[in-house]
CHARMM internal coordinates of N, CA and C (Angstrom, degrees):
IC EDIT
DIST 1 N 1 CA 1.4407
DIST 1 CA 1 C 1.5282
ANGL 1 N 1 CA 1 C 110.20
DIST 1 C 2 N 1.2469
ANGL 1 CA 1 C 2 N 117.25
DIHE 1 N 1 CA 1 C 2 N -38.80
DIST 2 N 2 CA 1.5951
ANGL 1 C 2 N 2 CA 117.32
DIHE 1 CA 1 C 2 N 2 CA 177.54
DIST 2 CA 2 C 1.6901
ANGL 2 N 2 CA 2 C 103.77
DIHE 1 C 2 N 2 CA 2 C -66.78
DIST 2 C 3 N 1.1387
ANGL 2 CA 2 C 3 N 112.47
DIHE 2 N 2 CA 2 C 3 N -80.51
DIST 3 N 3 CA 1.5828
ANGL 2 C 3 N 3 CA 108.01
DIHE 2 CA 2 C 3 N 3 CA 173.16
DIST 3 CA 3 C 1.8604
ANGL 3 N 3 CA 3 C 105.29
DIHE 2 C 3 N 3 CA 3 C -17.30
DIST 3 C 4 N 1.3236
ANGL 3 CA 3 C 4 N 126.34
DIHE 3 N 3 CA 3 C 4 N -85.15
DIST 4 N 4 CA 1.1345
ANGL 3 C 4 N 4 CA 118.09
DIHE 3 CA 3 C 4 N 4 CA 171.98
DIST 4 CA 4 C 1.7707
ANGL 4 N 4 CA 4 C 142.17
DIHE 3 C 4 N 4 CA 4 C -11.32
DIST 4 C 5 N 1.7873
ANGL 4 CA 4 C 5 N 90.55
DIHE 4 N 4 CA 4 C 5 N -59.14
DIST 5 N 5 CA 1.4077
ANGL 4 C 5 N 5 CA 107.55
DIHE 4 CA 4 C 5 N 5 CA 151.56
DIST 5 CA 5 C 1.5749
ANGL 5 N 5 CA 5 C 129.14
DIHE 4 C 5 N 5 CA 5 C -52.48
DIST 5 C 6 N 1.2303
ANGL 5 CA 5 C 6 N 100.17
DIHE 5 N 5 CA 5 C 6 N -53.29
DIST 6 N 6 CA 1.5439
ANGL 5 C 6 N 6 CA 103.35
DIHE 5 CA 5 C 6 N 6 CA 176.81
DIST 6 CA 6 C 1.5854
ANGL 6 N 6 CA 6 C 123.51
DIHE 5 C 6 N 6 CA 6 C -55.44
DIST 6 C 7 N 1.3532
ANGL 6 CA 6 C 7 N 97.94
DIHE 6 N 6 CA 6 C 7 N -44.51
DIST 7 N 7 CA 1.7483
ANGL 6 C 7 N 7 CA 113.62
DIHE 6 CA 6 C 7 N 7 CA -171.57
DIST 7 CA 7 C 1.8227
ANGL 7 N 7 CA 7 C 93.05
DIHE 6 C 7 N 7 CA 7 C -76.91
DIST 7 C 8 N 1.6215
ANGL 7 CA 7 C 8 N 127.24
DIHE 7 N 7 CA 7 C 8 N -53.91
DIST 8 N 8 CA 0.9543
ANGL 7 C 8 N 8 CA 103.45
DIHE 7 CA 7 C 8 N 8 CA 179.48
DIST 8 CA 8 C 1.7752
ANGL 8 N 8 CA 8 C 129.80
DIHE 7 C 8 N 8 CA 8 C -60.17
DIST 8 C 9 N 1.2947
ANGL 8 CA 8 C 9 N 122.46
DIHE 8 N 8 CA 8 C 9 N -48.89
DIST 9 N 9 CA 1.3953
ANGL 8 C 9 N 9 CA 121.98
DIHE 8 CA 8 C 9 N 9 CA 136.44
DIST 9 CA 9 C 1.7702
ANGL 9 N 9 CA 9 C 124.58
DIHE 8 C 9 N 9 CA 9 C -7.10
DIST 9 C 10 N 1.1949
ANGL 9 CA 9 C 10 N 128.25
DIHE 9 N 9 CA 9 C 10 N -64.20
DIST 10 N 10 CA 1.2241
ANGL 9 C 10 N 10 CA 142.81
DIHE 9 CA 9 C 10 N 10 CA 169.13
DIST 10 CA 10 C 1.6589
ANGL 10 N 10 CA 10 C 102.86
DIHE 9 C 10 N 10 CA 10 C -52.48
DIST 10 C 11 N 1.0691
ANGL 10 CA 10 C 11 N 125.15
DIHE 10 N 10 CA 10 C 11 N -42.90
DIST 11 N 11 CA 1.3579
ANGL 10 C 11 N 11 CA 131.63
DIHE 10 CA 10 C 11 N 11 CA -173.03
DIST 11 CA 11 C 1.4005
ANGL 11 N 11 CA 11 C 109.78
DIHE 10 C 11 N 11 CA 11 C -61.29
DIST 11 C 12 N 1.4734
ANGL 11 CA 11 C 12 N 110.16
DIHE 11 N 11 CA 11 C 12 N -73.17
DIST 12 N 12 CA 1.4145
ANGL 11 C 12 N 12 CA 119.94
DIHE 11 CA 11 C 12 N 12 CA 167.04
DIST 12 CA 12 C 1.5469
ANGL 12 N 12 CA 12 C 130.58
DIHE 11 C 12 N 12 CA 12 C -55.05
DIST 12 C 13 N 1.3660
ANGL 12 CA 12 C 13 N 99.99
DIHE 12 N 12 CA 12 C 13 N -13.87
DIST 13 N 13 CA 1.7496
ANGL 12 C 13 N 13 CA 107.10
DIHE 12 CA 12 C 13 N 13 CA 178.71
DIST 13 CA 13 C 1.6536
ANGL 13 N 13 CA 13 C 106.09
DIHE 12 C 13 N 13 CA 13 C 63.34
DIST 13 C 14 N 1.3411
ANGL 13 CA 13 C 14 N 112.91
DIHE 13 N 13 CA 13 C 14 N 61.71
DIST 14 N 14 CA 1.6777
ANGL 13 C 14 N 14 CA 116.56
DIHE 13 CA 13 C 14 N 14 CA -178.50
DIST 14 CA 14 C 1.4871
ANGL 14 N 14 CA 14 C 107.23
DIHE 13 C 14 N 14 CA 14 C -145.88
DIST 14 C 15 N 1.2544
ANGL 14 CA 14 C 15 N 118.56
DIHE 14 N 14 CA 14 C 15 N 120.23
DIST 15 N 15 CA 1.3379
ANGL 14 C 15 N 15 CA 104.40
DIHE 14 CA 14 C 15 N 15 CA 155.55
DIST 15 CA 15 C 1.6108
ANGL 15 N 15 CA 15 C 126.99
DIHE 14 C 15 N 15 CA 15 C -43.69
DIST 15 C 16 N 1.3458
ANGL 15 CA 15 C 16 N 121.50
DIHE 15 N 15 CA 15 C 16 N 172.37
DIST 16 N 16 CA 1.4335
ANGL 15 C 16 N 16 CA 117.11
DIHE 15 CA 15 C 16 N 16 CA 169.73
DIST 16 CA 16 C 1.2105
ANGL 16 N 16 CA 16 C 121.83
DIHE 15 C 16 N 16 CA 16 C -69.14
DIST 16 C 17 N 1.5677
ANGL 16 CA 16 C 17 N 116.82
DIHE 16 N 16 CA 16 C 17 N -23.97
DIST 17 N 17 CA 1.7268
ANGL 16 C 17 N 17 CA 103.40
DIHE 16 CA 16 C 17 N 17 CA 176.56
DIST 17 CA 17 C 1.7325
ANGL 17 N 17 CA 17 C 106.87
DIHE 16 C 17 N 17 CA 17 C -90.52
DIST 17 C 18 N 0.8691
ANGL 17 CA 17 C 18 N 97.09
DIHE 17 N 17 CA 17 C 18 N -40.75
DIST 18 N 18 CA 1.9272
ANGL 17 C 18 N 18 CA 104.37
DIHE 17 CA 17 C 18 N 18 CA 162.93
DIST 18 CA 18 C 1.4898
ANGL 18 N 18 CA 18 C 110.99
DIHE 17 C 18 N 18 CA 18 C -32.92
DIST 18 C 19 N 1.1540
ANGL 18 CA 18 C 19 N 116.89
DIHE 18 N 18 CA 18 C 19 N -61.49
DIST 19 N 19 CA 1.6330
ANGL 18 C 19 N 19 CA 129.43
DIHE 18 CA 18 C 19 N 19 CA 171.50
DIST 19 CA 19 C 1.7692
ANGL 19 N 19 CA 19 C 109.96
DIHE 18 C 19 N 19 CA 19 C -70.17
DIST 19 C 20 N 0.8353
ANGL 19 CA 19 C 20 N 118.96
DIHE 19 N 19 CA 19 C 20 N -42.57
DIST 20 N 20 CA 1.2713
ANGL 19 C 20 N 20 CA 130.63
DIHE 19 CA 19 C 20 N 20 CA 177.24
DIST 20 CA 20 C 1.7859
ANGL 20 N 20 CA 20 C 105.34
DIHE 19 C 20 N 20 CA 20 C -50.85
DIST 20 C 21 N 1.6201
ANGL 20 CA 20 C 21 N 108.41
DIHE 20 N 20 CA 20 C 21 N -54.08
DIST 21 N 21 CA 1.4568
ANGL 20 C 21 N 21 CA 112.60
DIHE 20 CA 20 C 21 N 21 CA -155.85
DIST 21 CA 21 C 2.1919
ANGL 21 N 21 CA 21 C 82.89
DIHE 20 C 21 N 21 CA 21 C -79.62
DIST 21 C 22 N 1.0674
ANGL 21 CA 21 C 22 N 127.29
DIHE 21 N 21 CA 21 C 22 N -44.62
DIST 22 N 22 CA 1.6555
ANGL 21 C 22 N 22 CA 131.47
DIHE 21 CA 21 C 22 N 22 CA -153.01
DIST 22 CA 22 C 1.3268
ANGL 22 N 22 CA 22 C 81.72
DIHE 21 C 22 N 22 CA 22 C -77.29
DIST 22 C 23 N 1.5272
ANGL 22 CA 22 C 23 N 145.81
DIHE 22 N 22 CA 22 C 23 N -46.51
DIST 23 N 23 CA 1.4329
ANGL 22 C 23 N 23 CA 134.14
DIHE 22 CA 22 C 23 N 23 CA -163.71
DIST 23 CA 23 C 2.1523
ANGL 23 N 23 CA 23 C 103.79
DIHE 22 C 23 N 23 CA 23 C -81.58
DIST 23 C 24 N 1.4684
ANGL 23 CA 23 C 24 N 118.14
DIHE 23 N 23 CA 23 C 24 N -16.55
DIST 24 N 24 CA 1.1007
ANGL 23 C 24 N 24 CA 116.32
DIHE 23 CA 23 C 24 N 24 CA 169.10
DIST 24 CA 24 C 1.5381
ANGL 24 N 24 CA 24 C 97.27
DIHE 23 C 24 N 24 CA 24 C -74.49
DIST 24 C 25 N 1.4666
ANGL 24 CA 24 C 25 N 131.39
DIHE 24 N 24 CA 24 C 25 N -43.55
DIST 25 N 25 CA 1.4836
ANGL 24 C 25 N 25 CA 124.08
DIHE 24 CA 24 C 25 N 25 CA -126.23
DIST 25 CA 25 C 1.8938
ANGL 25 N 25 CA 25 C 69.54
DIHE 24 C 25 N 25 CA 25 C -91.26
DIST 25 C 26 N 1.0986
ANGL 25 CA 25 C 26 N 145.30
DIHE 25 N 25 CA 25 C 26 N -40.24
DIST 26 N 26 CA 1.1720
ANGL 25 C 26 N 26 CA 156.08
DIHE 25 CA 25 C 26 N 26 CA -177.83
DIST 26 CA 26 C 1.5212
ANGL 26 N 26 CA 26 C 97.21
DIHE 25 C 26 N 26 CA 26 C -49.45
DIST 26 C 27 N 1.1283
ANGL 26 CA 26 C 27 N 114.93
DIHE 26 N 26 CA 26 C 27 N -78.08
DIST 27 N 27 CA 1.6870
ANGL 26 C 27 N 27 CA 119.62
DIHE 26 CA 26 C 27 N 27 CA -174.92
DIST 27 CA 27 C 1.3489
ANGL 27 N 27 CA 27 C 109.88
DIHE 26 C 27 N 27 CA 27 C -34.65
DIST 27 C 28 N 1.3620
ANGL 27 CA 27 C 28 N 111.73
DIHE 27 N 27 CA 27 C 28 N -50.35
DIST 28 N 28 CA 1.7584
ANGL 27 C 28 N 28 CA 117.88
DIHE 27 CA 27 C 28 N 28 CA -179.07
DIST 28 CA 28 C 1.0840
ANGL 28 N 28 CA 28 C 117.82
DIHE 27 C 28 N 28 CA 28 C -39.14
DIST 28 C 29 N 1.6773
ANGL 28 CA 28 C 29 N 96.45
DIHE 28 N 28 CA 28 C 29 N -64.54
DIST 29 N 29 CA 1.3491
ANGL 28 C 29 N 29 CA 107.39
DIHE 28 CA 28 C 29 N 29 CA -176.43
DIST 29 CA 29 C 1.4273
ANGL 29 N 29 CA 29 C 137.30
DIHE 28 C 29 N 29 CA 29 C -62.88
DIST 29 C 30 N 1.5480
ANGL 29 CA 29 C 30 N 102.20
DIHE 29 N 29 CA 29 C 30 N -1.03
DIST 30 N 30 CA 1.2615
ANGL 29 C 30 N 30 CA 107.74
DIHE 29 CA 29 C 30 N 30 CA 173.43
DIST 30 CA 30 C 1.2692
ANGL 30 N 30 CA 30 C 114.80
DIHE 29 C 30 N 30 CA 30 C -102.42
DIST 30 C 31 N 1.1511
ANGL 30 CA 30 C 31 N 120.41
DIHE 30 N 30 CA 30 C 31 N -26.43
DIST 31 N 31 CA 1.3522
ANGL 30 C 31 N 31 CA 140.90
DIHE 30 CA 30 C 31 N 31 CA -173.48
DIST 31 CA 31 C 1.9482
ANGL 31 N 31 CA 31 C 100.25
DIHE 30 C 31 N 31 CA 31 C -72.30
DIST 31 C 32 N 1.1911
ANGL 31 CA 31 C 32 N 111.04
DIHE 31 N 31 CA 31 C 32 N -34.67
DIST 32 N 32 CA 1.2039
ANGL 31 C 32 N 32 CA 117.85
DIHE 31 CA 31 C 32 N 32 CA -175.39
DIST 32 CA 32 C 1.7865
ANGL 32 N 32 CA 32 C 97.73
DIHE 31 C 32 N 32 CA 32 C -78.54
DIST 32 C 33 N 1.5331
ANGL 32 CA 32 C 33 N 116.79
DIHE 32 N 32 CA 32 C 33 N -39.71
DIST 33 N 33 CA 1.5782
ANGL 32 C 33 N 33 CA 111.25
DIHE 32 CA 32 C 33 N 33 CA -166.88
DIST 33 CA 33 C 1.4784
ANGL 33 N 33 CA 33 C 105.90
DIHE 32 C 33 N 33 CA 33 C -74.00
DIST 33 C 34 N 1.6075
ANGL 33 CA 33 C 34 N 123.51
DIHE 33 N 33 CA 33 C 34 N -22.82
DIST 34 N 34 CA 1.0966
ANGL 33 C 34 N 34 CA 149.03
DIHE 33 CA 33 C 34 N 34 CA -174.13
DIST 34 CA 34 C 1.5537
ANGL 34 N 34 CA 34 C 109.83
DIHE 33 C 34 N 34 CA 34 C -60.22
DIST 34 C 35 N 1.6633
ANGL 34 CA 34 C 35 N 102.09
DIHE 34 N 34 CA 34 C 35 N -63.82
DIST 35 N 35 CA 1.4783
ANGL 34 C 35 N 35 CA 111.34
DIHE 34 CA 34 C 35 N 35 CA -176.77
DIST 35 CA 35 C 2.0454
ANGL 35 N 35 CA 35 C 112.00
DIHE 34 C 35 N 35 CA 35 C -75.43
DIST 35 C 36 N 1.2432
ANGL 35 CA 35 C 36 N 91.98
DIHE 35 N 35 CA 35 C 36 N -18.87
DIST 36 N 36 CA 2.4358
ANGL 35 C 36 N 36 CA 111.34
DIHE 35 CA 35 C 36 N 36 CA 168.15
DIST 36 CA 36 C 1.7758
ANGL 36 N 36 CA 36 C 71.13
DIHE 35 C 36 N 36 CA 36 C -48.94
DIST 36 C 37 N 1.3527
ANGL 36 CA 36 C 37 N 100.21
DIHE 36 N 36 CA 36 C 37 N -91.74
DIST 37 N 37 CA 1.7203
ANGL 36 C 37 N 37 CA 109.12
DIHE 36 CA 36 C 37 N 37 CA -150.06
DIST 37 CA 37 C 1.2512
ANGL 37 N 37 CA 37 C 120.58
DIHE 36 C 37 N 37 CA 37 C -64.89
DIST 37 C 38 N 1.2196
ANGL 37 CA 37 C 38 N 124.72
DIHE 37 N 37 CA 37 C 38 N 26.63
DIST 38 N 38 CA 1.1410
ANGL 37 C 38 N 38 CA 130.63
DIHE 37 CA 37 C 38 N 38 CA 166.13
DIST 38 CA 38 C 1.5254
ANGL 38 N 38 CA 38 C 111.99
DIHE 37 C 38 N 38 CA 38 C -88.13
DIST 38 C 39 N 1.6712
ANGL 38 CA 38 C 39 N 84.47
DIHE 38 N 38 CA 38 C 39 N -72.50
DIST 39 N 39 CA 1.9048
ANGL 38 C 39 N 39 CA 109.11
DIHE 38 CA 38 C 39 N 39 CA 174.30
DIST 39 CA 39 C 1.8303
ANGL 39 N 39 CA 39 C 104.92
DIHE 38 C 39 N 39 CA 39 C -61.92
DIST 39 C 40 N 0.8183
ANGL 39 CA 39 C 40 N 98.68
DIHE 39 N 39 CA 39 C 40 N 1.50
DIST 40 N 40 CA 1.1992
ANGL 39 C 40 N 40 CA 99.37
DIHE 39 CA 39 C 40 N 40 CA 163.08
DIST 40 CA 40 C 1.6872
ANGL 40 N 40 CA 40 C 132.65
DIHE 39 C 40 N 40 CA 40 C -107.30
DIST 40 C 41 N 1.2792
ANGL 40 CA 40 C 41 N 112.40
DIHE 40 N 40 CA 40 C 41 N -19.97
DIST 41 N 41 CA 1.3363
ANGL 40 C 41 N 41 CA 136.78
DIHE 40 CA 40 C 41 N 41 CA -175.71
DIST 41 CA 41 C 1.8332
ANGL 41 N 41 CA 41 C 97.58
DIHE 40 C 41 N 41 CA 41 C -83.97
DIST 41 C 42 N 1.6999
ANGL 41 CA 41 C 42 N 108.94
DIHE 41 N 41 CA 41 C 42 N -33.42
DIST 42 N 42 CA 1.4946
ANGL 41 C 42 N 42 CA 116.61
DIHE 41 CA 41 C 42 N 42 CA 172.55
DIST 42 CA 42 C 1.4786
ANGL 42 N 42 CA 42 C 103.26
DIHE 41 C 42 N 42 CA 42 C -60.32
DIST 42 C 43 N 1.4901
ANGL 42 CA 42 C 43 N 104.66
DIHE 42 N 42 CA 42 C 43 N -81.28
DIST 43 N 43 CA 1.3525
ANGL 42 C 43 N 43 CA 137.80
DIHE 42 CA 42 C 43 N 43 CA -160.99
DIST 43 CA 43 C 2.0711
ANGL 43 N 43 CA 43 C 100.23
DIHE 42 C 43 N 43 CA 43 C -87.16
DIST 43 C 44 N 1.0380
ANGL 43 CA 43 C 44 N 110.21
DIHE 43 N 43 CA 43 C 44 N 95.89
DIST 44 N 44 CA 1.5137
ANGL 43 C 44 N 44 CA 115.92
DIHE 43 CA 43 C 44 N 44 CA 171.01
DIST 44 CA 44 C 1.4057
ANGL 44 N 44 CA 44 C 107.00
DIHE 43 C 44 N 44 CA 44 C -60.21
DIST 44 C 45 N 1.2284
ANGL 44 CA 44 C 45 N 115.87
DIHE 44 N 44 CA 44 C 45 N -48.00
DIST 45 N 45 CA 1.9262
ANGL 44 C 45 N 45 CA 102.84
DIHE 44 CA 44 C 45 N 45 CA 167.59
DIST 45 CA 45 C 1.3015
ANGL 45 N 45 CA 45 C 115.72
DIHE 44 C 45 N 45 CA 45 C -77.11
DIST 45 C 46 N 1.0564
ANGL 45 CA 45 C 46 N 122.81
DIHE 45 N 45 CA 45 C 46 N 32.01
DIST 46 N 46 CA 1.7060
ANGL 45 C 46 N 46 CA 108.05
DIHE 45 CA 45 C 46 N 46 CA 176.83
DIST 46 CA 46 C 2.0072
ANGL 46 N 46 CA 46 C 95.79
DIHE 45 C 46 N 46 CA 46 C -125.54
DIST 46 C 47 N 1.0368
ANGL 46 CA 46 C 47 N 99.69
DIHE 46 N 46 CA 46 C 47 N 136.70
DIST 47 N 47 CA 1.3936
ANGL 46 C 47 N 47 CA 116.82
DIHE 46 CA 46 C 47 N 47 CA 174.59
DIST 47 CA 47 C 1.5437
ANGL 47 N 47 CA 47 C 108.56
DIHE 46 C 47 N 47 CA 47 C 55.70
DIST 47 C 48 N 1.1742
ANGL 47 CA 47 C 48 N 113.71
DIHE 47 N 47 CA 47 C 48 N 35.30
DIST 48 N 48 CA 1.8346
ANGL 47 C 48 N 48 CA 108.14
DIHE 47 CA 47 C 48 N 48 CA 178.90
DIST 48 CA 48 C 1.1997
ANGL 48 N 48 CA 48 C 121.18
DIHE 47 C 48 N 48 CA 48 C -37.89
DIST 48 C 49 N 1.7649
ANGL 48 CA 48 C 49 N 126.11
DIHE 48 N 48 CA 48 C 49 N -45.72
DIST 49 N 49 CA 1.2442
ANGL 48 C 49 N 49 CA 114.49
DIHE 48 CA 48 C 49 N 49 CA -176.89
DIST 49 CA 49 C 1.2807
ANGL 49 N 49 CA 49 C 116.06
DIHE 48 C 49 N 49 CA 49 C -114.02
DIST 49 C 50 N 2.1260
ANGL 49 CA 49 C 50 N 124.35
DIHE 49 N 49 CA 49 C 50 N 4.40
DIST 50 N 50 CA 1.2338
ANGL 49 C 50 N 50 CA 117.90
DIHE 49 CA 49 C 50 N 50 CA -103.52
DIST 50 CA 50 C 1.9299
ANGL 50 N 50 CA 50 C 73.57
DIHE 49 C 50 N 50 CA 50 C -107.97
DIST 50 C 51 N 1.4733
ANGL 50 CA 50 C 51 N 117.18
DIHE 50 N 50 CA 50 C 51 N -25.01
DIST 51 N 51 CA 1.4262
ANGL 50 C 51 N 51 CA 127.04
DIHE 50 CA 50 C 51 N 51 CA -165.64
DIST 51 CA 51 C 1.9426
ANGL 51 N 51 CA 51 C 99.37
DIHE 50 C 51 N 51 CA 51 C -60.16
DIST 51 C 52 N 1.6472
ANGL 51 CA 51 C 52 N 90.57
DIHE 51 N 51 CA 51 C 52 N -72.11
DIST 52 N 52 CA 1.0691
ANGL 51 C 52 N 52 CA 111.78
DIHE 51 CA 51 C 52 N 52 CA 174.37
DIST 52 CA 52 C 1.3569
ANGL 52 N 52 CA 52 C 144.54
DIHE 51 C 52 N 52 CA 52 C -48.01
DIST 52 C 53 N 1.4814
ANGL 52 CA 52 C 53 N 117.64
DIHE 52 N 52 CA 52 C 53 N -11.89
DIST 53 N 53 CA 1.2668
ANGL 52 C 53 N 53 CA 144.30
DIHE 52 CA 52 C 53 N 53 CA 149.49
DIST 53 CA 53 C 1.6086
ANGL 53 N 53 CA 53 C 119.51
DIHE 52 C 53 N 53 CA 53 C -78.55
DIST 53 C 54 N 1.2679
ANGL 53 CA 53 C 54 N 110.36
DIHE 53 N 53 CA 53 C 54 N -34.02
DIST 54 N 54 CA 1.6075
ANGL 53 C 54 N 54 CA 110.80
DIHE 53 CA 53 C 54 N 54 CA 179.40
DIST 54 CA 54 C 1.8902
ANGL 54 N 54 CA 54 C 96.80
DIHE 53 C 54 N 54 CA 54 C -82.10
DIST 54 C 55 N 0.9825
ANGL 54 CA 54 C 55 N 103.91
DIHE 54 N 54 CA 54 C 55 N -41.47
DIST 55 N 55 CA 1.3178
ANGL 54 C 55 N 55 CA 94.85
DIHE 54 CA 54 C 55 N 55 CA -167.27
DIST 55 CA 55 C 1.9907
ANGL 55 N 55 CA 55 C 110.77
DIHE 54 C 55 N 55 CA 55 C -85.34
DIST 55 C 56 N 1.1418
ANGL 55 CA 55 C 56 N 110.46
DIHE 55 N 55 CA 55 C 56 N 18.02
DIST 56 N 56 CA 1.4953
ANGL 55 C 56 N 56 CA 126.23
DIHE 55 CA 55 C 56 N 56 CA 152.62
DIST 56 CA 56 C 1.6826
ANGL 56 N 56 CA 56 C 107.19
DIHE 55 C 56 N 56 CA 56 C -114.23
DIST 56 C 57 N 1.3220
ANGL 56 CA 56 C 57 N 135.19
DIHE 56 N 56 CA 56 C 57 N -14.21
DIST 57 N 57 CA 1.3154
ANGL 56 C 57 N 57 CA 125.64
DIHE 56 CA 56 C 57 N 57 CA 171.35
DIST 57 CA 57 C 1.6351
ANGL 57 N 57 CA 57 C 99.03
DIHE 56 C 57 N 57 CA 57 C -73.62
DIST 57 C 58 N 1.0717
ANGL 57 CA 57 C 58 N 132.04
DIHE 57 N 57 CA 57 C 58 N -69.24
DIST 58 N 58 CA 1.3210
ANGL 57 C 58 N 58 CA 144.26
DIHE 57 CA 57 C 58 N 58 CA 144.11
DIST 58 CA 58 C 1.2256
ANGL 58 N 58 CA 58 C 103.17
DIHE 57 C 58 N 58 CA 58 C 14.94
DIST 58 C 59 N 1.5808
ANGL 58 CA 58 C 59 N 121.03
DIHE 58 N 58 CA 58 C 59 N -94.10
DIST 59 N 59 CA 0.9862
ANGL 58 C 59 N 59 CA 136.86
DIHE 58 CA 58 C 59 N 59 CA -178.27
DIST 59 CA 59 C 1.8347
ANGL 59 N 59 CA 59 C 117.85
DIHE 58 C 59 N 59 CA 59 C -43.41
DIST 59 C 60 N 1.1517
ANGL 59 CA 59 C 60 N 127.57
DIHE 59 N 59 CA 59 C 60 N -64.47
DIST 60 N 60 CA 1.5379
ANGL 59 C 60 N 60 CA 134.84
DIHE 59 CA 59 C 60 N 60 CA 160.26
DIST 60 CA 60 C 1.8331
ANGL 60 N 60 CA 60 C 102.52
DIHE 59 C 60 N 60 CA 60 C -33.08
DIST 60 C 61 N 1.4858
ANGL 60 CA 60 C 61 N 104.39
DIHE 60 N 60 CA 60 C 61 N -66.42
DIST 61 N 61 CA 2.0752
ANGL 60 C 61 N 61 CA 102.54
DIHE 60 CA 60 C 61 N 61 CA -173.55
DIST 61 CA 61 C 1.7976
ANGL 61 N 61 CA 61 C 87.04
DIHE 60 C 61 N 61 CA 61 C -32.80
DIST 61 C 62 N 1.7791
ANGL 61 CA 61 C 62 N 117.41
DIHE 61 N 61 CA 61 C 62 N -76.01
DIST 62 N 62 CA 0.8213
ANGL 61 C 62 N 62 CA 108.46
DIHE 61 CA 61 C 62 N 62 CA -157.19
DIST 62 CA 62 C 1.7414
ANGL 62 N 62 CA 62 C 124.28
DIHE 61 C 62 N 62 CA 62 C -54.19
DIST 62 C 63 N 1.2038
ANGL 62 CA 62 C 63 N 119.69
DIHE 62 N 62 CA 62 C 63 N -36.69
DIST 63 N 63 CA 1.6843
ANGL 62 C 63 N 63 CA 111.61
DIHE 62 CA 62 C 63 N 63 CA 161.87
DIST 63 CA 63 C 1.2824
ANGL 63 N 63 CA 63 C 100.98
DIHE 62 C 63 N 63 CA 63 C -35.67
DIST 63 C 64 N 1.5666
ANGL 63 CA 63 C 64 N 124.58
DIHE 63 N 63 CA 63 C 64 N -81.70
DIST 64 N 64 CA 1.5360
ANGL 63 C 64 N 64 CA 125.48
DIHE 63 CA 63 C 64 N 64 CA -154.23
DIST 64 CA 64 C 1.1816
ANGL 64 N 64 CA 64 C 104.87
DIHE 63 C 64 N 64 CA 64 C -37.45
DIST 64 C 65 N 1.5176
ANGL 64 CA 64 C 65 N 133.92
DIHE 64 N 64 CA 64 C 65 N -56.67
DIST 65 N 65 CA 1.5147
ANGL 64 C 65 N 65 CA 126.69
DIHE 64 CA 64 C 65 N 65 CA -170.67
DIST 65 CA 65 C 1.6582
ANGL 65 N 65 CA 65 C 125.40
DIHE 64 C 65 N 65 CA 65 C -77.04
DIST 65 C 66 N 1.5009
ANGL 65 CA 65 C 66 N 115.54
DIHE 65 N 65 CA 65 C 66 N -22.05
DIST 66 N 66 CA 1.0053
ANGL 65 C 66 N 66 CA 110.25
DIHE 65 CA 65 C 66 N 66 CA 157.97
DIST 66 CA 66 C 1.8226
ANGL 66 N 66 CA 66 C 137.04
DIHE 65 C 66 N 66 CA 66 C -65.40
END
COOR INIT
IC SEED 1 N 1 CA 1 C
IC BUILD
């Protein structure tokens, strides 16, 4: 598992807290598009586009850095 870590690390060119803080800021953000479409799945006027837009902003960050 360390080897793994390391080489994947090496891949991305990040230290571990570097990767650490972009794979939290990642989690959030999903967790945040997650709880859009929820309250939204309740409430049809609440967050109409707001899930589905974060979770294509999301998606694009990740193109750019790959």
């Amino acid at each position: 598992m360390l080897n793994a870590s390391r080489s994947h690390l090496a891949e991305v060119e990040e230290s571990y807290f570097e990767h650490q803080s972009v794979a939290f800021r990642y989690a959030g953000n999903c967790l945040k598009a997650a709880i859009m479409a929820f309250a939204h799945g309740i409430v049809p006027g609440w967050f109409q586009t707001s899930a589905s837009d974060l979770v294509k902003k999301i998606a694009n960050n990740r193109k750019l850095q790959a």
